[in-house]
C-alpha positions in Angstrom: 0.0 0.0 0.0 0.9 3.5 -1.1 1.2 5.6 3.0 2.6 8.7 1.2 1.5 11.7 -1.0 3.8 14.4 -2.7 2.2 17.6 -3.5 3.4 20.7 -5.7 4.6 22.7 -2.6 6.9 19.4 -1.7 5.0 18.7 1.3 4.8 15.1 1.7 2.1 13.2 3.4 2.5 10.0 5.8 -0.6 7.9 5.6 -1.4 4.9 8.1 -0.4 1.8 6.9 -2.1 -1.3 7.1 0.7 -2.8 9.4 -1.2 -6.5 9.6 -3.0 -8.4 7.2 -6.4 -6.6 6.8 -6.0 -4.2 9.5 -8.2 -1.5 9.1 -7.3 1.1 11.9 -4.6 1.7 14.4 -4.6 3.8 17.7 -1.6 6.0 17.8 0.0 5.7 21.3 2.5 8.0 21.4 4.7 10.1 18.8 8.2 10.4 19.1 8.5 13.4 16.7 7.0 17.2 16.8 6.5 19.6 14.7 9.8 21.1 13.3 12.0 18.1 14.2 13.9 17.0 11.1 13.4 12.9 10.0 15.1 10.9 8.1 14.2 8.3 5.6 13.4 4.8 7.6 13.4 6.9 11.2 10.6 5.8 13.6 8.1 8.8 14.4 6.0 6.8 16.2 4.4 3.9 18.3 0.2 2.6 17.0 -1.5 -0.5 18.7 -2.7 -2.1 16.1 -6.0 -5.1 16.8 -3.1 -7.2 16.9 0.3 -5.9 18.7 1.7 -2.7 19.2 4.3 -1.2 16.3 6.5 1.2 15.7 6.0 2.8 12.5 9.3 4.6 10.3 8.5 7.5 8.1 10.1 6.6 4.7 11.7 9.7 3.7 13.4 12.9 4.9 12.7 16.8 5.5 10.8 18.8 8.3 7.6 17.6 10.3 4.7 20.3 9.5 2.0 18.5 10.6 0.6 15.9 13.5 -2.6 15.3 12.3 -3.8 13.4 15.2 -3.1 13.2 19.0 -1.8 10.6 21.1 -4.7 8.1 22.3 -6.7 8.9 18.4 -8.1 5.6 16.6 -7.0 6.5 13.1 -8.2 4.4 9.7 -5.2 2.6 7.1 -5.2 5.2 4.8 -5.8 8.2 6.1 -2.5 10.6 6.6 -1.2 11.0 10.6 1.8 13.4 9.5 2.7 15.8 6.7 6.6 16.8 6.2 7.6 19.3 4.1 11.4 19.7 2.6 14.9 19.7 4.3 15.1 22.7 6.2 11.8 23.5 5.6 10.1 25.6 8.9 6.8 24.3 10.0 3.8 26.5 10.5 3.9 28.5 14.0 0.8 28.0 16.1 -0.8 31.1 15.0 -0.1 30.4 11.2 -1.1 26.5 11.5 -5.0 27.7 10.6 -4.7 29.4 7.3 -2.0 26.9 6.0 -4.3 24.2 6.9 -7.0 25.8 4.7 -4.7 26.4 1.8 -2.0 23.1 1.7 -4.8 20.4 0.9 -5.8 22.6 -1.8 -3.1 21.3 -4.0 -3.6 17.2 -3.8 -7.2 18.1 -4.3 -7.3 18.2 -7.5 -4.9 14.7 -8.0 -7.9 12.9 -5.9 -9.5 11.5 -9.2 -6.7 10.0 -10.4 -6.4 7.4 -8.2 -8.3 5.7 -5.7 -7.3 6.6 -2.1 -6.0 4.6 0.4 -8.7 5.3 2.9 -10.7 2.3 4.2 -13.1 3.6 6.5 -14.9 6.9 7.4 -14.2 10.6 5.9 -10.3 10.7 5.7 -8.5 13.5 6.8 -9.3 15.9 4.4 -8.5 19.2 5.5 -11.7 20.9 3.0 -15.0 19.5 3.3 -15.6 19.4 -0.6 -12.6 16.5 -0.9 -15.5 14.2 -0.3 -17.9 12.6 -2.5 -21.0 14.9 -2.3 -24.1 12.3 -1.7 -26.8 11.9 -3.5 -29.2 14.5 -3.8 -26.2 17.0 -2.6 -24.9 19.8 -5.0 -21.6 19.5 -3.3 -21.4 23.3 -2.6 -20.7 23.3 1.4 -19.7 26.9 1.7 -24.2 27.7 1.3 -24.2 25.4 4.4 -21.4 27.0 6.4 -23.7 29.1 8.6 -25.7 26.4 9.8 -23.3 24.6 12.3 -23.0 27.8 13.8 -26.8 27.8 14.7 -25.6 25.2 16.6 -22.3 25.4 18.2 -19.3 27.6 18.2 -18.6 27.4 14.3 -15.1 25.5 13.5 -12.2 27.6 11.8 -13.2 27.8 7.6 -12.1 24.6 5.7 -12.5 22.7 8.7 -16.2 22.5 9.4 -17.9 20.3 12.1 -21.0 19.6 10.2 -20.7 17.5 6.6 -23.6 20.4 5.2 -25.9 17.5 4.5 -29.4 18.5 6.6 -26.8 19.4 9.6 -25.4 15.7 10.1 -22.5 15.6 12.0 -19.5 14.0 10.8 -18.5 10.7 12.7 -17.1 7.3 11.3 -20.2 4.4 11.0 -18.8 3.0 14.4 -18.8 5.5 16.2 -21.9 6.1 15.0 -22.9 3.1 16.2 -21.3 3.5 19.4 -23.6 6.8 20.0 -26.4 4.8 18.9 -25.7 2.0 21.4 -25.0 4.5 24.3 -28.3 7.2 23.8 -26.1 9.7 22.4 -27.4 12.6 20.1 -24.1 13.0 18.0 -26.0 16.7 16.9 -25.0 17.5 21.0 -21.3 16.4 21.0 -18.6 19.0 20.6 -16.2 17.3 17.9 -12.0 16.9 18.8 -10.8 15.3 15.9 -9.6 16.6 12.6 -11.8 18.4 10.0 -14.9 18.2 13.2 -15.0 14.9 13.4 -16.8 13.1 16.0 -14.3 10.2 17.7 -15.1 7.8 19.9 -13.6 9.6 23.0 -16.2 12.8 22.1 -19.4 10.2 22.5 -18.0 8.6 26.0 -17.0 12.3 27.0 -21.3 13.1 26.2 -22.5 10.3 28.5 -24.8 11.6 31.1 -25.6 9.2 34.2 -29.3 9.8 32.5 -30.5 10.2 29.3 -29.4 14.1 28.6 -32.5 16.1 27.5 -33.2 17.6 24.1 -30.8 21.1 24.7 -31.5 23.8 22.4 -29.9 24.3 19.2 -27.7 27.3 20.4 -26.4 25.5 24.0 -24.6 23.0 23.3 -21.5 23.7 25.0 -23.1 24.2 28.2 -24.8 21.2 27.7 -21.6 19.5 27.3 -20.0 20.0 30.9 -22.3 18.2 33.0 -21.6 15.3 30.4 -18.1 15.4 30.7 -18.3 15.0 34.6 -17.8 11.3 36.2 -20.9 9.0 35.2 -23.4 8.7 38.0 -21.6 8.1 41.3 -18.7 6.8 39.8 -20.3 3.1 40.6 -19.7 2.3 36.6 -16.8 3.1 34.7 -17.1 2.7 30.7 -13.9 1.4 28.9 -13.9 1.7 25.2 -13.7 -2.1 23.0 -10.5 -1.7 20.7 -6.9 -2.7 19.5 -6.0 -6.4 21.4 -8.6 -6.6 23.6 -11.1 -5.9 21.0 -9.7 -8.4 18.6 -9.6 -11.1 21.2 -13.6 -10.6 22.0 -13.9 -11.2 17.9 -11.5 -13.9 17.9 -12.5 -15.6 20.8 -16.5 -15.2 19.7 -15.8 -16.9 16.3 -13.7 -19.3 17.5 -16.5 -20.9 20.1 -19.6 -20.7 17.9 -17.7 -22.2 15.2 -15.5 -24.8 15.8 -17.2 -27.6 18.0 -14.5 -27.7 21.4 -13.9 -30.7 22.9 -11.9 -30.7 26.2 -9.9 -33.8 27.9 -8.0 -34.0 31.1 -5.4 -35.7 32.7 -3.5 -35.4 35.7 -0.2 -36.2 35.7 3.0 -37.0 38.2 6.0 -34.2 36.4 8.9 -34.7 39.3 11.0 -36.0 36.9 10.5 -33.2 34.4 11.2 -31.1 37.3 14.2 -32.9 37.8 15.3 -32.7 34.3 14.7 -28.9 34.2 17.5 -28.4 37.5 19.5 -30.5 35.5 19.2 -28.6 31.9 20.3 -25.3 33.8 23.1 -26.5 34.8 23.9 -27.3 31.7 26.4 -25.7 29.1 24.4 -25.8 26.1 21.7 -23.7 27.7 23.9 -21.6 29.5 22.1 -17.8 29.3 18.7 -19.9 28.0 15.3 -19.8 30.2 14.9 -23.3 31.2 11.7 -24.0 32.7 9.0 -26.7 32.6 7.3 -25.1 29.7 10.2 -25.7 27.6 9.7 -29.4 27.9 6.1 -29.3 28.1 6.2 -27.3 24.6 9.3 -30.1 23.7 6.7 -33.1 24.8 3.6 -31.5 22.6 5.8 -31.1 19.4 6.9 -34.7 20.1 3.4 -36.1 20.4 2.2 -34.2 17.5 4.8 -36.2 15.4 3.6 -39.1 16.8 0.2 -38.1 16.0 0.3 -35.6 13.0 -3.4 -35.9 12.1 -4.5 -33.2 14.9 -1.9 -30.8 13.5 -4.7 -29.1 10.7 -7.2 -26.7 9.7 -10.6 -26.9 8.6 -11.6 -24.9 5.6 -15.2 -24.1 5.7 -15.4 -22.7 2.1 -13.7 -25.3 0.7 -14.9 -28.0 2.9 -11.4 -29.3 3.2 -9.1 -30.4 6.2 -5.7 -29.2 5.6 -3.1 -31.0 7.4 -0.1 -28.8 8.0 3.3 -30.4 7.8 5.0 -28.5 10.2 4.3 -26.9 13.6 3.8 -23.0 14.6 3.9 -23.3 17.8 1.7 -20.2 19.3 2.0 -19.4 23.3 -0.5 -17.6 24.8 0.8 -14.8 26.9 -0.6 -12.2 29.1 0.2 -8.6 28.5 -0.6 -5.1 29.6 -2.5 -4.8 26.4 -4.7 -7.5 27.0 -3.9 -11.4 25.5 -2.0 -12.0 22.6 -0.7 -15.6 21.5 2.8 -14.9 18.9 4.1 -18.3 17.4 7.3 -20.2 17.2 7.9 -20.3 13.7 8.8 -24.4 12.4 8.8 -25.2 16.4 9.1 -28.6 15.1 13.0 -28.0 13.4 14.2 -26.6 16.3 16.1 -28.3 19.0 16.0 -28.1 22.7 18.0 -25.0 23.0 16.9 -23.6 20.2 13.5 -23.9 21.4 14.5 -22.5 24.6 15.8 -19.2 22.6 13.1 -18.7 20.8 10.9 -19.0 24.0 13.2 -16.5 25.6 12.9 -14.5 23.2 8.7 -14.8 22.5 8.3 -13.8 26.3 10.6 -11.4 26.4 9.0 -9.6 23.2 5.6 -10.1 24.3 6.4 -8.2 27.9 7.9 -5.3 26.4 4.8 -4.8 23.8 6.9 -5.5 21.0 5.1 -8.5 19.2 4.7 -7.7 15.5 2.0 -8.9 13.6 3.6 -11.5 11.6 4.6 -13.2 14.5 1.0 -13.8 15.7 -0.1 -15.1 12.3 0.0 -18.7 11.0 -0.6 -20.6 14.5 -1.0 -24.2 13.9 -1.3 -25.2 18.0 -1.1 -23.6 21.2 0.2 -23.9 24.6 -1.9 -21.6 27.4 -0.1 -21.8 30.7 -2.7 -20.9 32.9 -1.0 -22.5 35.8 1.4 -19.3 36.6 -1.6 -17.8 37.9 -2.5 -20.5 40.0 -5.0 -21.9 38.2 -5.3 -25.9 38.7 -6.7 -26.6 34.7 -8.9 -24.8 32.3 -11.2 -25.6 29.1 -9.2 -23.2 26.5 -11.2 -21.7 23.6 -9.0 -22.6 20.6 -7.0 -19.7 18.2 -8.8 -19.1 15.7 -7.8 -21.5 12.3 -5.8 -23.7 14.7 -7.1 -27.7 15.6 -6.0 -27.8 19.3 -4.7 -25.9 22.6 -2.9 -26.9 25.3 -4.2 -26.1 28.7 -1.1 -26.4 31.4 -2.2 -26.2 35.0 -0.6 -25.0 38.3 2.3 -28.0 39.3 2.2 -28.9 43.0 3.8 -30.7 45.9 0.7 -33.6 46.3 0.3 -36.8 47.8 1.0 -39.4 45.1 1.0 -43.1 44.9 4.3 -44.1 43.5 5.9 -47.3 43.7 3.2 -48.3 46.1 3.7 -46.1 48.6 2.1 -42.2 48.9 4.4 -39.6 49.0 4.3 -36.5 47.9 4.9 -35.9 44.0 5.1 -32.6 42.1 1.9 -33.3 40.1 -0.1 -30.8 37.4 -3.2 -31.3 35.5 -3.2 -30.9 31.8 -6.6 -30.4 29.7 -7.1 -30.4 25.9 -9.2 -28.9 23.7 -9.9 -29.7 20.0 -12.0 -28.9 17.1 -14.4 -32.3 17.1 -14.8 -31.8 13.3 -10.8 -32.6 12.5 -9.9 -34.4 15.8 -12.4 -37.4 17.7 -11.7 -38.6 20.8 -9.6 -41.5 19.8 -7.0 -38.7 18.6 -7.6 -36.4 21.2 -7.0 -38.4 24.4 -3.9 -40.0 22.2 -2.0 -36.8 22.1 -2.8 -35.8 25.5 -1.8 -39.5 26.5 1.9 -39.2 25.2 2.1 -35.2 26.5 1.4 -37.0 29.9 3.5 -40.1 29.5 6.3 -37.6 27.9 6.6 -35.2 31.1 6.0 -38.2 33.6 9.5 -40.1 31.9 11.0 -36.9 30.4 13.7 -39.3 28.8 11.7 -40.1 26.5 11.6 -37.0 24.8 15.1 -38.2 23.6 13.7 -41.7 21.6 10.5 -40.5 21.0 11.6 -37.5 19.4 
C-alpha cells in the first residue's frame, strides 16, 4: 500500500499503513516526533497499537515535520494521513499560522484525488476541506451555502475545517462511532467534535455520557450542555472502557472461535517430578547456559513430540472449501498475558528446532511479548497452542481454541501432592493438563492419544530423547 502523498509545494504526506494483514485502523500511542523536528528516511516517528500488537512505524523519507494530524490516544483508519513533512530545512507552520496553511495546503492534492483511488478504508479521511469528499446523492456538493448552519448550533469550527458535513446538519462521525452513540443514547447533533476536519471520535461520544439520558438542549447550548456530560458518570459506581486494539480483537476472535468450531476438552493429571528434575539438570547445563529453562520448555518439547507421533491433529478446517488441511510443520503459538490484554505470537517451524533452540526462541517470545513488542507477523499462522494458565495459580482450564488452529494446550498449576508411587504415597510434584480440540478434525480416539503421550512424555522426560 501507497502511505505517502507528494504535493506541488513538496509537502509530503505519511498515511497509516495497514501494518497487519487486513487491518483497518490503528490507535496511535505516542509520537516520538513534533513539529519542526527533522526525519530521516526509515526513522521511527511513532508507536500505533494495532487489533493485533503494538508497532513502531518509520517515516520513509526525509525533510521537516509540519503537521501531526492526530493526537496521542486517536483511533486513526489505514489510509488516512497522521503526518505531513515538508522539505529539508523547511520551517513548520507557527501556532498562530497552523490555521490558514491548513486551509490552503490540501488545496493542491485536491485536485490529483481522481486520479487514483485513495488509500482510505473507513470513514471521511482526513481531508482538510469539506468538498474532498464525494458529495451524496441528492447533494450539490457546494458546502460553503451550508457554512452558517453549524453555527446555529455550536461555536462554528475555523473555515475549511467544518464540524457539520452540510448535509441537513449531520455531523460528521465514522459508522462506528456512530454506532457507538447509537448504542449509548447519544445525540451526536450534542457532541462537541476533537478530531480533525470536526469529526466526532469515539472519546467525544464517552466524554457526552450523562448518568441519564441528557434532554433535548436547544440548538444554540450546546457547549453548556456538554459540561455536566463530561463530569464522572453517575456516582462513579460504573466506569465505561472503550472495545478496541487487542482486547477488541480477542472478543472477535474468541466469539468466532467458540460458535464455530465444536471444542472438545480432555483432562489428565499427571506426576512431572521428573520433568522437574530434568529442568534443575538442563540449567546447569552448558548448552543452555544464558537460556530460560523452565518446565514449559519441555512441556512445549513433549507437545511437538506427540504431534509427530500423531500428526493428524496438526490441521485446519476450511469451511469454504470443505477441506481439512493437514499442516506439515508446527507454529507453535504461546499464549501470553500482556498489559495490552492477551496475545498468542508463534514459534515459527517449532518442530525443526532443538531443545536449545526452542529454549531461545521461547526466551525470546516472552521477552518480546512483555515489552509490547510483538509484531503482527509473529502472531499469524498458528498451527497449536500452549496456554499456561498455571502461573496464575490456576489448577486446569477448558481453552477456547485460536482461531484457524485444531487444538490448545491447557497447562495447570504444578504442585507438591500426595501421590502413589511405587506403592507407597508420597508427595509428587503433580499438574493437570486439559485439551481442547476442534471435534470436526480431531475425535476422541485422537484427542486423548495426544494428550496420553504429553502426559506419558513429562512423567519419563527421557523419552523425549527416543521419542523424538
Amino acid at each position: 500500500m501507497t502511505t505517502m502523498t507528494e504535493t506541488a509545494s513538496a509537502v509530503r504526506e505519511f498515511k497509516m499503513p495497514d501494518v497487519g494483514e487486513g487491518l483497518t485502523e490503528a490507535e496511535i500511542l505516542k509520537w516520538y516526533v513534533a513539529p519542526g523536528d527533522t526525519v530521516t528516511d526509515g526513522q521511527v516517528v511513532c508507536e500505533v497499537e494495532t487489533a493485533k500488537a503494538a508497532v513502531e512505524l518509520p517515516i520513509p523519507f526525509d525533510g521537516t515535520v509540519r503537521e501531526l494530524r492526530f493526537p496521542e490516544g486517536s483511533t486513526v483508519d489505514v489510509g488516512q494521513v497522521i503526518i505531513t513533512v515538508g522539505g529539508a530545512g523547511d520551517v513548520a507552520p507557527a501556532p498562530e499560522a497552523a490555521a490558514p496553511a491548513a486551509e490552503a495546503a490540501p488545496a493542491e492534492p485536491e485536485a490529483e484525488a481522481p486520479k487514483g483511488r485513495q488509500p482510505v478504508l473507513v470513514g471521511y479521511g482526513v481531508s482538510e476541506s469539506s468538498t474532498k469528499r464525494r458529495p451524496r446523492k441528492g447533494e450539490s456538493g457546494d458546502v460553503g451555502s451550508s457554512a452558517p448552519e453549524p453555527e446555529a448550533q455550536r461555536e462554528a469550527p475555523p473555515e475549511g475545517r467544518p464540524g457539520l458535513n452540510g448535509h441537513g446538519g449531520r455531523p460528521l462521525a465514522k459508522p462506528p462511532v456512530r454506532k457507538l452513540a447509537k448504542d449509548l443514547g447519544v445525540d451526536l447533533a450534542t457532541v462537541t467534535p476533537s478530531g480533525p476536519d470536526g469529526i466526532i471520535t469515539r472519546e467525544d461520544v464517552h466524554a457526552a455520557v450523562a448518568p441519564a439520558p441528557a434532554q433535548a438542549a436547544p440548538a444554540a447550548a450546546p457547549a453548556a450542555a456538554q459540561e455536566p456530560e463530561r463530569a464522572a458518570p453517575g456516582d462513579g459506581r460504573e466506569t465505561r472502557i472503550p472495545v478496541k486494539g487487542v482486547r477488541k480483537a480477542t472478543a472477535q476472535a474468541m466469539v468466532g472461535s467458540a460458535f464455530t468450531a465444536p471444542h472438545v476438552t480432555v483432562f489428565v493429571t499427571v506426576d512431572v517430578t521428573r520433568t522437574m528434575k530434568l529442568v534443575e539438570e538442563l540449567k546447569q547445563d552448558r548448552a543452555f547456559e544464558g537460556l530460560r529453562v523452565n518446565p514449559l520448555l519441555l512441556i512445549s518439547k513433549a507437545l511437538l513430540v506427540a504431534i509427530r507421533r500423531n500428526p493428524d491433529v496438526n490441521a485446519a478446517w476450511d469451511e469454504a472449501n470443505q477441506e481439512i488441511v493437514q499442516k506439515h510443520y508446527v507454529n507453535l503459538g504461546i499464549a501470553a498475558a500482556t498489559p495490552r490484554g492477551l496475545i498468542v505470537p508463534n514459534i515459527k517451524d517449532a518442530h525443526a528446532k532443538t531443545l536449545p533452540e526452542l529454549a531461545a526462541a521461547l526466551g525470546d517470545l516472552v521477552s518480546t511479548a512483555r515489552d509490547g513488542k510483538t509484531t503482527p507477523g509473529a502472531m499469524q499462522g498458528g498451527t497449536v497452542t500452549i496456554s499456561n494458565i498455571g502461573v496464575f495459580g490456576v489448577d486446569t482450564g477448558t481453552p477456547i481454541l485460536n482461531p484457524g488452529e485444531s487444538a490448545i494446550l491447557a497447562v495447570g498449576a504444578i504442585k507438591l501432592q500426595p501421590w502413589v508411587h511405587k506403592g507407597k504415597v508420597k508427595p509428587r510434584q503433580v499438574t493437570t493438563l486439559g485439551l481442547s480440540f476442534d471435534h470436526r478434525l480431531v475425535d476422541g480416539e485422537l484427542g486423548s492419544k495426544v494428550l496420553g503421550d504429553v502426559a506419558a512424555l513429562l512423567e519419563q522426560p527421557k523419552r523425549l530423547m527416543t521419542w523424538a
